[in-house]
C-alpha positions in Angstrom: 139.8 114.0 60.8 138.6 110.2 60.0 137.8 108.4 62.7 140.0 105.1 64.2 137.6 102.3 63.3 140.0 100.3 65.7 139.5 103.2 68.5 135.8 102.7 67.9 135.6 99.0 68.8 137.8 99.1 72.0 135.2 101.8 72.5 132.0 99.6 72.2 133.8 96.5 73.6 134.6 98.8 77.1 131.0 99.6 77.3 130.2 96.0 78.2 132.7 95.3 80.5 131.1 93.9 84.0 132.9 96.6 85.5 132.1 99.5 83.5 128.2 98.1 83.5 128.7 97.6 87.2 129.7 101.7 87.1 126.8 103.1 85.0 124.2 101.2 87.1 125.8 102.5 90.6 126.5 99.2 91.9 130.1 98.9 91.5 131.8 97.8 95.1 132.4 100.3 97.6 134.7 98.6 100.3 133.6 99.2 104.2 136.2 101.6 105.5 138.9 99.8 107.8 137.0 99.5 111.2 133.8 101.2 109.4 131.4 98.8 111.3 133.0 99.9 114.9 130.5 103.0 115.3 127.3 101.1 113.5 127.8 98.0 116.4 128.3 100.7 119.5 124.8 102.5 118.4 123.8 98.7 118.2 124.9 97.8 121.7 123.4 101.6 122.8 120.1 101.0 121.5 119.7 97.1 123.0 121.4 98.8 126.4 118.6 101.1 126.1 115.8 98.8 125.8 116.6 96.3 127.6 118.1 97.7 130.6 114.9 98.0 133.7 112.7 96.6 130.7 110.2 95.1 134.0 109.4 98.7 135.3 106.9 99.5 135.4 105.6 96.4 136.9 101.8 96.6 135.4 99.6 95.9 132.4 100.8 99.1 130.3 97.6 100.4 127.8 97.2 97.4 125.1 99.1 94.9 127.2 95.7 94.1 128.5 94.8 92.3 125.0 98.1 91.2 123.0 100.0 89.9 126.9 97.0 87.6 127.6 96.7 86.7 124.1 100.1 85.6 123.3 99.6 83.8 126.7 96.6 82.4 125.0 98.6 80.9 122.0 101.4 79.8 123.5 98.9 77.5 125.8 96.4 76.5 123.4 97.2 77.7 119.7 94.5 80.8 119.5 93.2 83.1 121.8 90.9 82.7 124.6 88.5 85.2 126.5 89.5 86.1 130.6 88.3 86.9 133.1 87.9 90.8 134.4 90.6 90.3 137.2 93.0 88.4 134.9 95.2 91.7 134.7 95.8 91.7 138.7 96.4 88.2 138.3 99.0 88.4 135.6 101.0 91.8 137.8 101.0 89.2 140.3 103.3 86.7 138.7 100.3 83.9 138.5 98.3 84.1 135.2 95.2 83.0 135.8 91.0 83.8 134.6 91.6 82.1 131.0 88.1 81.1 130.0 87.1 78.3 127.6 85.6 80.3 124.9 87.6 81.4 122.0 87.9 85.3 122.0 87.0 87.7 118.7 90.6 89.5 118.0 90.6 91.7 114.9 94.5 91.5 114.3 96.6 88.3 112.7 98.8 86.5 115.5 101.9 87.3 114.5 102.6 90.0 116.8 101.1 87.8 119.6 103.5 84.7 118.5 106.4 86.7 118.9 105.2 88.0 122.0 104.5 84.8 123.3 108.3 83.3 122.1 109.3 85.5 124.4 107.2 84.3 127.6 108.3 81.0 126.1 112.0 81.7 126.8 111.7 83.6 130.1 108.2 82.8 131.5 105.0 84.2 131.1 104.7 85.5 134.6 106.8 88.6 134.8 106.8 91.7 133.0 110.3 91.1 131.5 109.2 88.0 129.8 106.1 89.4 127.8 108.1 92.5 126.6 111.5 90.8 125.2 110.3 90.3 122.2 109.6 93.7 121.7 113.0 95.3 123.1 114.4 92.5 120.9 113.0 93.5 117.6 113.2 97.1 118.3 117.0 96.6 118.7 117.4 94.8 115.4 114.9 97.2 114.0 118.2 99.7 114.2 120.6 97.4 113.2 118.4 96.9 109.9 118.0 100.8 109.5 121.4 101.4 109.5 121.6 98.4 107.0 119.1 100.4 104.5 121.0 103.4 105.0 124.4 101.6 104.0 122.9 100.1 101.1 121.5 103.8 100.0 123.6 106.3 100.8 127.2 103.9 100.9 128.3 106.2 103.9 128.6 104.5 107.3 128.2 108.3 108.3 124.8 108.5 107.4 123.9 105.1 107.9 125.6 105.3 111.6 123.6 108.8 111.7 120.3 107.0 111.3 120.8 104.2 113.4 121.4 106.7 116.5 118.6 108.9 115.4 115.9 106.3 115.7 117.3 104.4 118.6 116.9 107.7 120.8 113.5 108.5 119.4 110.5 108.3 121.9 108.5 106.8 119.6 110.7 103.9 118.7 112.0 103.8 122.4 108.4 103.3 123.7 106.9 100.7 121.6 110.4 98.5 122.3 109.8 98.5 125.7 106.0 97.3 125.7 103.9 93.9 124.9 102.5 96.3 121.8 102.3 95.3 118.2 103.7 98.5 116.0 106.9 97.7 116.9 106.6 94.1 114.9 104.5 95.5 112.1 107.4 98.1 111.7 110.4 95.4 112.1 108.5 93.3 109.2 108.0 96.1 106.9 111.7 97.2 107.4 112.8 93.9 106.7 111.1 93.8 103.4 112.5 97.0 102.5 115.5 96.3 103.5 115.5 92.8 101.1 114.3 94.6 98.5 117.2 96.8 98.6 119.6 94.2 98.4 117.6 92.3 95.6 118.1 95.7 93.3 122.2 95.7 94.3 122.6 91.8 93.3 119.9 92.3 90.4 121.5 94.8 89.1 125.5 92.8 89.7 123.7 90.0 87.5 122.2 92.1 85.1 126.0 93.4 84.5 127.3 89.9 84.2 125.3 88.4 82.2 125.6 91.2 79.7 129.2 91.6 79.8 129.1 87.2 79.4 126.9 87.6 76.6 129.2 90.3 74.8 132.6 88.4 75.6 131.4 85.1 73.3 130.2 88.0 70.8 133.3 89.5 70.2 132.7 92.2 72.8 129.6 93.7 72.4 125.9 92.1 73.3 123.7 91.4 70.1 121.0 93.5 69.1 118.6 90.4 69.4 120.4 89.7 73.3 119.8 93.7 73.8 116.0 93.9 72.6 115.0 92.4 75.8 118.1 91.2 77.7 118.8 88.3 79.4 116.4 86.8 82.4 117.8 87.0 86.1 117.2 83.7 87.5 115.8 82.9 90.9 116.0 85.9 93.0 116.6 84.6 96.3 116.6 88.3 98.0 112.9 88.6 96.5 111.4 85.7 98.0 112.8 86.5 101.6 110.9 89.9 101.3 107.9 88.3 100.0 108.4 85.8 103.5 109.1 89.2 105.2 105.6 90.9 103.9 103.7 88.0 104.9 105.1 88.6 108.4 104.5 92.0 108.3 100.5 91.3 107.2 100.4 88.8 109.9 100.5 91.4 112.4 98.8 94.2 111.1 96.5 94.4 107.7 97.4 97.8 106.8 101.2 96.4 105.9 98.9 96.0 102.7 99.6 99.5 101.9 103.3 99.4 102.0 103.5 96.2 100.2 101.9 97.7 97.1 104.4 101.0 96.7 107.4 97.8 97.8 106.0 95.6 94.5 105.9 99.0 92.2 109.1 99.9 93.6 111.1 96.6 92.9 109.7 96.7 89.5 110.5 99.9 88.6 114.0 99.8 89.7 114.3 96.1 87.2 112.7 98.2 84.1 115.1 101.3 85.1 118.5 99.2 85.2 117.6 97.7 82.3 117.0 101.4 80.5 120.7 102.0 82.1 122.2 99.1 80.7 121.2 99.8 76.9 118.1 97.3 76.9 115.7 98.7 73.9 112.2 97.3 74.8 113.3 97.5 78.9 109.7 98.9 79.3 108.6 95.2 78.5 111.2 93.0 79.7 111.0 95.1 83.4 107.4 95.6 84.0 106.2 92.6 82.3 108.8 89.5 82.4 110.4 91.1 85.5 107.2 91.9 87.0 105.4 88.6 86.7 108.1 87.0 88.3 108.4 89.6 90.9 104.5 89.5 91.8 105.0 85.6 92.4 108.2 86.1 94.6 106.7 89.0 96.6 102.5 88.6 96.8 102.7 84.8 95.8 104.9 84.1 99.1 103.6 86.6 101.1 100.1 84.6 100.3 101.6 81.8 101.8 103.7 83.0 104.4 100.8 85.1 105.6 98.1 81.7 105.5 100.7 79.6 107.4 100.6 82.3 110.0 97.3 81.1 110.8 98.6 77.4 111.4 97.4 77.7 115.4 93.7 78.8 114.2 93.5 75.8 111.5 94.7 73.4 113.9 92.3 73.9 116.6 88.3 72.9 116.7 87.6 75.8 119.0 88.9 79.4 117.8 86.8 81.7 116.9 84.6 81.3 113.5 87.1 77.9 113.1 83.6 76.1 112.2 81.7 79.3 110.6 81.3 77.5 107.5 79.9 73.8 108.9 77.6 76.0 110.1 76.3 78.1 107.8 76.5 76.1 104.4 75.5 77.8 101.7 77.5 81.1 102.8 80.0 82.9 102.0 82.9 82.3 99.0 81.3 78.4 98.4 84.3 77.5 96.2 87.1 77.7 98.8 87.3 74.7 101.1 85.8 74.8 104.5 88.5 76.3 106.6 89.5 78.7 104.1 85.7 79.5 103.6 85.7 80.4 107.5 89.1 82.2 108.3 87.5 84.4 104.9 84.2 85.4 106.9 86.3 86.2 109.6 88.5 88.0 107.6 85.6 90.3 106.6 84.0 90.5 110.1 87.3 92.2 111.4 88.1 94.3 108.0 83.9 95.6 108.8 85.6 96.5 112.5 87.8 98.2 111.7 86.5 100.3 109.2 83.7 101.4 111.4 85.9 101.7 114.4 85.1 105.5 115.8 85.0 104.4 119.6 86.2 107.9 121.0 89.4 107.6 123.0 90.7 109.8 125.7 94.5 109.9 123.7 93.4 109.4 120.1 95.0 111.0 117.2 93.9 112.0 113.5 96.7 111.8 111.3 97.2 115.3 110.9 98.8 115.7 114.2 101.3 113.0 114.1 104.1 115.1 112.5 103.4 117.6 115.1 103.1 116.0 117.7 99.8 116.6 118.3 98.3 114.1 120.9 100.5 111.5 122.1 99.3 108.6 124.0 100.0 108.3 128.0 100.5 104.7 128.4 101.1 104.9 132.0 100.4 107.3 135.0 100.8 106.8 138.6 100.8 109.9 141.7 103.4 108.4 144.2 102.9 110.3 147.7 106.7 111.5 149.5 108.1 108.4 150.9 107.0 105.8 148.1 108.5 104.5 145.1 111.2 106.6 146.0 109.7 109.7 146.3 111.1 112.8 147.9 108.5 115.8 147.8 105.1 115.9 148.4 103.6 114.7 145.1 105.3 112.9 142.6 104.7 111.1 139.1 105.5 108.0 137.4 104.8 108.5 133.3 105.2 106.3 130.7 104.5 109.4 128.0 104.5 107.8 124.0 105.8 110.9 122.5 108.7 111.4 119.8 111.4 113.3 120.5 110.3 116.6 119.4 113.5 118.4 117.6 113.3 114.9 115.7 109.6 115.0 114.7 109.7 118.4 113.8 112.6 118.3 111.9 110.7 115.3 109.7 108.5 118.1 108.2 111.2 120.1 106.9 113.0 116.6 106.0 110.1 115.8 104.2 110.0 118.5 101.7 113.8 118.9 101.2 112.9 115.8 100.1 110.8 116.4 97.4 113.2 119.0 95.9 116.1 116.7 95.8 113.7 114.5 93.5 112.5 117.4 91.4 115.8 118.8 90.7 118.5 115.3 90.8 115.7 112.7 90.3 117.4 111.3 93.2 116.3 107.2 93.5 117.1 107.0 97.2 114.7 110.4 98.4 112.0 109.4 95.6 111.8 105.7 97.3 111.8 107.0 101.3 109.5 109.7 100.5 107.1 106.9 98.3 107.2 104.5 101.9 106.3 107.6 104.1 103.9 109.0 101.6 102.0 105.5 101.7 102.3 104.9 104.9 100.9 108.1 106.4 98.5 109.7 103.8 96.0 106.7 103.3 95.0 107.8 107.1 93.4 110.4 106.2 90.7 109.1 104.1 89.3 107.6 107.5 88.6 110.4 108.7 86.2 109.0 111.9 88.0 106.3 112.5 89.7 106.3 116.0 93.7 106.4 115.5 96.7 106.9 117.5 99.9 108.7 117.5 101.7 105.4 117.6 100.7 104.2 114.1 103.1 106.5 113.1 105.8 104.4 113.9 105.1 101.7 110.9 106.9 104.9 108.4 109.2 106.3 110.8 112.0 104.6 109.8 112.0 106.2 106.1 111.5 109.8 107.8 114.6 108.9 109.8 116.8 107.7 106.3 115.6 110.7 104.9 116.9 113.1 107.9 120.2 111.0 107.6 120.9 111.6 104.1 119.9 115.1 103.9 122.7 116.0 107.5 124.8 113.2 104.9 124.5 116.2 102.3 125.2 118.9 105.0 128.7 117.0 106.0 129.8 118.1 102.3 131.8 115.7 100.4 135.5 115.0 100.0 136.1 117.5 96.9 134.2 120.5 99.1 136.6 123.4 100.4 137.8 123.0 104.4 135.5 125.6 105.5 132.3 124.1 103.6 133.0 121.0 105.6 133.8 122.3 109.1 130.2 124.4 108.6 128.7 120.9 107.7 130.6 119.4 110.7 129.1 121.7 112.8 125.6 121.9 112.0 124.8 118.2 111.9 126.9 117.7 115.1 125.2 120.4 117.2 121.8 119.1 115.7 123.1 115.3 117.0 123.5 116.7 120.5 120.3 118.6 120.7 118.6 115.7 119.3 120.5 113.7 122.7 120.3 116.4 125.1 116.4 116.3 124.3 116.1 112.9 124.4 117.7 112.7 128.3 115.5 114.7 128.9 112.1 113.1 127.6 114.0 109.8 129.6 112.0 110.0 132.7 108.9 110.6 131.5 109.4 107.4 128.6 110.8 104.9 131.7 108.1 105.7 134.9 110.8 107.3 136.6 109.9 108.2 139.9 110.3 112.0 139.7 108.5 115.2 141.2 104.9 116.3 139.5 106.8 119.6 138.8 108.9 118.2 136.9 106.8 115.8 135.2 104.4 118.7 134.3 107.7 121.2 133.1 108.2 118.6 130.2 104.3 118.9 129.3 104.8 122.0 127.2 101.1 121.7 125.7 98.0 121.1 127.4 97.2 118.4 124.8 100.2 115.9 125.6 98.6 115.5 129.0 
């Protein structure tokens, strides 16, 4: 039988329609179901209800308060941060910060934690417990919002992006660091946010990438050019890229080793640019993606984050009297000679810190070598008191007030298996969304271990938990079954994610007391100590 040359045309000419492009590179729209954003905005309200609510208690300098409290203080009065005095910490409990000294203090972490802490004294004083932690309950909350966010834009289910929202906001880990003057939870917030703009630069990349082709074949009499398709037409400014690259400067700004996940972010966004132009037809998409794509990516993402990262530094530049603010004036002839003064110094100090922390092997009652992280190995106490019967509320003869940093242990554990369910749903359906959260986690966790001495705690984890979660949402996603799957498939799914959801609760309430420094008996204090090492 001869072919329809006719037939053949229509053919080729529905190939580059927007909407069939739109199809074969996934990003075609998929409409919010009717009332779809009800559940995501109750786990929203949960999680702020969560953090917020009691957020004084308790009313002391909790473990690392002691530096990043007094030095947002610090900034907010005078730009950079200031040594104090040794009773400044009974001063500050006290409602009446006082002991600030004159000399600028040597801080080995960017301020931009410590601003955001300090926004938050700002608003609601800087002499109460509540106003030093807002910032901190604040971003954790949003920190959900934007989870749930990532795991719409991935798995287009408000199931499992409604599923990870819940998950993390009732996680110890998470819970903790939103309730404390600490600086994870900003380092994690930043990161997520970059992610998170990164995932919505590769949906409206890949919407332009499908216009412009299916523009170019309309004036062409349907189909693209082979000239247009040897490299394919350039995106224009891509807005989404330079808010991450804003977003990565942020995150460096708080803590240096955001430096890892910003590489695997660059490689990433690349990647998926060369890959939808492989989808769309595009012969030489190997050069068009990783080299004219990738050029202009590197500029939107390090180029900004360059910038964002030096203006972060504003309060340090302005002043006379920070620390090493006039290292170079006085030692001329040292250091990089070509960069201008001030640049010249914030670079020395730069490598001062990067020398600390490298070397840092100061032994620590609650430290933590990566290993045990996923176990739950050693979590930090950040608070301890021994009420006697009749004070704070206590009934018996002894009681305890904990603040216990520990993850909620069906959810932790779960992560392992999570992990490398992962790894099979690359192998065997080269699955994008897996192969990307597993990439964050991997780079985010495994770098740890080739510092072996250095002093760590559990609580870095918290800078990757938010891919481990995604990952545990889309894989009880898969368990729920889809919409073609027999009744019975789906009830078993039904089951077996809910029941895991109510464990994952039911443990959680319990863990409650001993994440808030509830007043309760030591027996029961020590009951949820099931290991000797999470004392």
């Amino acid at each position: 039988m001869t072919s329809n040359p006719t037939s053949a045309v229509l053919t080729l000419k529905d190939a580059f329609t927007e909407s069939a492009l739109r199809a074969r590179l996934a990003v075609a729209s998929v409409p919010l179901p009717r009332y779809g954003w009800v559940a995501p905005l109750l786990v929203l309200v949960l999680a702020g209800l969560m953090r917020f609510v009691n957020l004084a208690n308790p009313n002391a300098i909790v473990f690392d308060e002691t530096y990043y409290a007094k030095d947002a203080y610090s900034l907010l009065h005078f730009g950079y941060e200031r040594n104090w005095s040794d009773t400044a910490n009974e001063a500050f409990v006290a409602g009446a910060p006082s002991g600030i000294l004159e000399t600028a203090e040597y801080v080995v972490h960017p301020p931009v934690g410590k601003w955001m802490i300090a926004l938050g004294m700002a608003v609601f004083g800087d002499d109460n417990p509540f106003g030093w932690r807002f910032a901190a309950a604040l971003t954790g909350t949003l920190s959900v919002g934007l989870v749930m966010l990532a795991g719409w834009m991935l798995f287009r289910s408000v199931t499992v992006a409604t599923l990870a929202g819940l998950l993390i906001s009732i996680d110890g880990l998470h819970f903790v660091q939103s309730r404390f003057a600490l600086l994870d939870i900003f380092l994690m917030f930043w990161l997520l946010a970059t992610f998170v703009a990164l995932l919505l630069d590769r949906y409206q990349g890949r919407r332009r990438l499908a216009a412009r082709i299916a523009a170019h074949a309309r004036t062409h009499g349907g189909a693209p050019t082979d000239d247009f398709m040897l490299y394919g037409p350039w995106l224009g400014f891509r807005y989404w890229r330079f808010i991450a690259g804003i977003c990565a400067g942020l995150a460096v700004g708080v803590k240096w080793n955001a430096l890892f996940f910003i590489a695997i972010f660059g490689l990433m966004t690349v990647f998926w640019d060369a890959n939808a132009r492989r989808i769309a037809g595009i012969r030489r998409w190997y050069i068009s993606g990783f080299l004219r794509d990738g050029v202009f990516a590197f500029f939107a993402l390090i180029g900004t984050g360059l910038l964002t990262y030096l203006a972060t530094w504003t309060g340090w530049f302005l002043s006379d009297s920070a620390y090493d603010r006039n290292w170079a004036a006085e030692h001329p002839g040292e250091g990089l000679l070509w960069l201008p003064e001030s640049l010249r110094s914030l670079w020395e100090y730069h490598r001062s810190a990067y020398s600390f922390h490298s070397g840092l092997d100061s032994p620590h009652t609650y430290e933590s070598p990566a290993w045990q992280w996923l176990i739950l190995g050693r979590p930090t106490s950040y608070y301890y008191e021994s009420p006697d019967l009749g004070v704070n509320g206590c009934t018996v003869d002894s009681c305890s007030e904990a603040v216990l940093n520990i993850g909620n242990p069906l959810l932790w554990w779960s992560f392992i298996i999570v992990a490398t369910l992962s790894l099979l749903l690359v192998a065997l359906r080269r699955d994008w969304r897996f192969a990307s959260l597993f990439a964050v986690f991997a780079v985010g966790y495994f770098p740890w271990f080739a510092y072996p001495k250095r002093t760590m705690f559990f609580f870095y984890a918290l800078s990757f938990e938010p891919y481990l979660i995604l990952m545990l949402a889309g894989i009880l996603g898969l368990a729920l079954g889809r919409s073609g799957d027999s009744v019975r498939r789906r009830r078993a799914g039904l089951l077996v994610v809910g029941l895991f959801v109510v464990f994952a609760l039911l443990v959680s309430i319990y863990y409650w007391p001993i994440w808030t420094a509830q007043t309760v008996p030591y027996a029961e204090w020590r009951e949820r100590m099931w290991f000797d090492a999470w004392i």
